[in-house]
C-alpha positions as CSV (number, residue, x, y, z in Angstrom):
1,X,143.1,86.6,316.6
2,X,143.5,89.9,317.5
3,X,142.0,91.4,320.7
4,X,139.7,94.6,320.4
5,X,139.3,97.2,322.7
6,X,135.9,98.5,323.7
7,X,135.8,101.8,324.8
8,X,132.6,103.5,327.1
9,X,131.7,107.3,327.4
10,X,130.3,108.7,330.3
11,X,129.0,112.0,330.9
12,X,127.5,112.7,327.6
13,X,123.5,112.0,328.5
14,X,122.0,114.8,326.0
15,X,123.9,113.7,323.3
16,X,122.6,109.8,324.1
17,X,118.9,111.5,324.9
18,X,119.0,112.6,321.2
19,X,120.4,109.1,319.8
20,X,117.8,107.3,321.6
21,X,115.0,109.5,319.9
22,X,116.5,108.8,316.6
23,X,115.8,105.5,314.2
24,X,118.0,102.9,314.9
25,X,119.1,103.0,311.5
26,X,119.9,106.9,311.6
27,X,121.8,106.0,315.3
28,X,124.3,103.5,313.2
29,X,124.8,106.1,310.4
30,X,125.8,108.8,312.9
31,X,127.9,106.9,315.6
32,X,129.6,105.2,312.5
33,X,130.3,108.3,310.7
34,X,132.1,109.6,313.9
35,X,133.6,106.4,315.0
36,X,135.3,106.5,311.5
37,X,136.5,109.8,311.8
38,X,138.5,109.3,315.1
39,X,139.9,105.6,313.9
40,X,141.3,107.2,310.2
41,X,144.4,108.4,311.9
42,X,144.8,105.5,313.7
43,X,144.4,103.1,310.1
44,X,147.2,105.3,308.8
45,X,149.7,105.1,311.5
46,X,148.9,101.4,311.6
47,X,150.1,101.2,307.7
48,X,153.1,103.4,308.2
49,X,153.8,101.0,311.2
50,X,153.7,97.9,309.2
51,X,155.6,99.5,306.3
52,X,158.8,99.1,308.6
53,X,157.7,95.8,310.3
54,X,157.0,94.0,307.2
55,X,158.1,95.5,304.5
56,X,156.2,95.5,300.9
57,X,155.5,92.0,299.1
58,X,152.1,92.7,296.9
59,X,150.9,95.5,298.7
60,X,147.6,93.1,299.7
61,X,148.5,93.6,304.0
62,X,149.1,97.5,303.4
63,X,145.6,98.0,300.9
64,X,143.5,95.8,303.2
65,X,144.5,98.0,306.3
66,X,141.4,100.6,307.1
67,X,138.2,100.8,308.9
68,X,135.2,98.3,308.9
69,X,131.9,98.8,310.2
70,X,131.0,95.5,312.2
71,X,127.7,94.2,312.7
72,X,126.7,94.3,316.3
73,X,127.4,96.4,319.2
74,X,125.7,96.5,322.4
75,X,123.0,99.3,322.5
76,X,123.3,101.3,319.5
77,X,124.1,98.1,317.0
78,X,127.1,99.9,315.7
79,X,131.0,99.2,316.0
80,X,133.9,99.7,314.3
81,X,136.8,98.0,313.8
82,X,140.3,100.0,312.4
83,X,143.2,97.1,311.4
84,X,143.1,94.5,308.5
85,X,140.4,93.9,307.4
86,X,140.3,90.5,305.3
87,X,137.2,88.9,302.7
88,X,135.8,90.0,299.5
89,X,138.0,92.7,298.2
90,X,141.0,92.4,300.8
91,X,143.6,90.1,301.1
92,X,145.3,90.6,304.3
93,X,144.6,87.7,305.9
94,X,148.2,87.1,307.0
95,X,148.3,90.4,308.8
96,X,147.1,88.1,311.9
97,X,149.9,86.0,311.8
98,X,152.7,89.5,311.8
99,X,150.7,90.6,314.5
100,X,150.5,87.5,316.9
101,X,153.0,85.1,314.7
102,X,153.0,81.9,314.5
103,X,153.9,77.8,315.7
104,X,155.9,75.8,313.8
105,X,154.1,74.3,310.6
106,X,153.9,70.7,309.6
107,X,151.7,68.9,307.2
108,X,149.0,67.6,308.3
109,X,148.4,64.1,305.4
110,X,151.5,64.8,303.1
111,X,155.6,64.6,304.0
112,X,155.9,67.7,302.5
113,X,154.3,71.3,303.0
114,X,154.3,73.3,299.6
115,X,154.0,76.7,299.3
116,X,155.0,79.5,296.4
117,X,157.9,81.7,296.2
118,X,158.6,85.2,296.1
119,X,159.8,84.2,292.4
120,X,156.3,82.5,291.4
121,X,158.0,78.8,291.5
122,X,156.5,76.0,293.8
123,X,158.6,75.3,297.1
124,X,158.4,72.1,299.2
125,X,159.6,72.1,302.7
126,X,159.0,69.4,305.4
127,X,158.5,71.8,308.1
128,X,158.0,75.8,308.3
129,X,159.5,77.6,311.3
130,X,157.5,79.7,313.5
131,X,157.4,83.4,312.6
132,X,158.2,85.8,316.0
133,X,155.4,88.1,316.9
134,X,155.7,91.4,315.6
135,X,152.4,93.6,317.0
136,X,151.8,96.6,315.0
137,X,148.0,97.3,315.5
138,X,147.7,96.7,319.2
139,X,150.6,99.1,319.3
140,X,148.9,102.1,317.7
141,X,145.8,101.7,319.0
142,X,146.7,101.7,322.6
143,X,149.1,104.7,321.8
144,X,146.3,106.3,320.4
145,X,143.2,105.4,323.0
146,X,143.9,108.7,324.6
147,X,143.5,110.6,321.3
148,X,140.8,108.5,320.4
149,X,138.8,109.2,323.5
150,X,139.3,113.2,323.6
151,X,138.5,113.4,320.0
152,X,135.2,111.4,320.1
153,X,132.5,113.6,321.5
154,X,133.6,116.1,318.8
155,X,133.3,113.6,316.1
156,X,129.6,112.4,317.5
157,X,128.5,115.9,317.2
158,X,130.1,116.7,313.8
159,X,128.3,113.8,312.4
160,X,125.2,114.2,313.8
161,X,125.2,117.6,312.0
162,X,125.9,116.5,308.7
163,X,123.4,113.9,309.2
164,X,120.9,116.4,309.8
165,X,122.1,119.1,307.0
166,X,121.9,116.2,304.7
167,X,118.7,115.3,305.7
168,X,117.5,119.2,305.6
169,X,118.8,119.1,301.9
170,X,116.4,116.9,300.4
C-alpha cells in the first residue's frame, strides 16, 4: 500500500487557540474544508500524471482519483487523503498495483489463472508476469509538499471564515 505523508504546522498558536474553543465537530469541518483546498491541485496533477503512465482503459483509475476525508487524525480527528480512492462508488482499486507494481502471479488451487480481456472474452494463463512500478502519486505529492505547506495557513483561515459566514446566515 501506498505510504502517506503527515505533515505538522508550527507557529500558528491563535489559529489552534480558536480550533480548540470550537466543537469538535465544527474543528473537522474547517480543517477538512482547507485540507481539501490545498490537496485539489495536487488530485489533478495526479490524474494528468497517470493519463501518460497508464493510459485510458474504462476511465474507473482516472474517476476514482480525488480527495477523501479519513476517519481519524491525531488531535483534531480530521485527515485527508488526495490519490485513489477505492469502495462504494470507485473503482480504482488497481491504481495500487501502477503505483507500487506487482510479483509474479500464480494460482493458488487451479492450473490456470483466468482473467478478462480488453475485448470482453475470458483468457486463461498459467502464470501472470509482474507489472514494473510505475509511481505517480508519491511523485506529485512530494513535488507538491512545498506548495502544500505555504498554501495551508491561508486555506485554514479561508475556511474558517466561510464556516463562520455560513453559520452568521442562518
Amino acid at each position: 500500500m501506498a505510504k502517506g505523508i503527515e505533515i505538522k504546522w508550527t507557529g500558528l498558536k491563535e489559529v489552534d487557540d480558536i480550533l480548540k474553543n470550537l466543537p469538535k465537530q465544527v474543528q473537522r469541518k474547517v480543517l477538512l474544508g482547507a485540507q481539501r483546498e490545498v490537496l485539489k491541485p495536487v488530485a489533478k496533477e495526479m490524474e494528468s500524471k497517470l493519463a501518460t503512465v497508464a493510459g485510458k482503459v474504462t476511465g474507473n483509475l482516472q474517476e476514482s482519483i480525488g480527495i477523501k476525508a479519513l476517519r481519524g487524525g491525531k488531535e483534531y480527528n480530521a485527515a485527508s487523503l488526495a490519490g485513489v480512492r477505492f469502495g462504494n462508488r470507485y473503482k480504482g482499486f488497481h491504481g495500487r498495483f501502477i503505483e507500487e507494481g506487482t510479483r509474479e502471479r500464480r494460482p493458488r488451487k487451479g492450473k490456470v489463472l483466468k482473467f478478462t480481456g480488453k475485448d470482453g472474452k475470458d483468457v486463461f494463463i498459467k502464470s501472470a508476469a509482474p507489472m514494473k512500478k510505475t509511481p505517480f502519486m508519491m511523485p506529485v505529492i512530494e513535488k507538491n509538499l512545498p506548495v502544500i505547506s505555504r498554501n495551508y495557513p491561508d486555506a485554514l483561515l479561508k475556511s474558517m471564515v466561510r464556516f463562520m459566514k455560513r453559520k452568521l446566515k442562518n
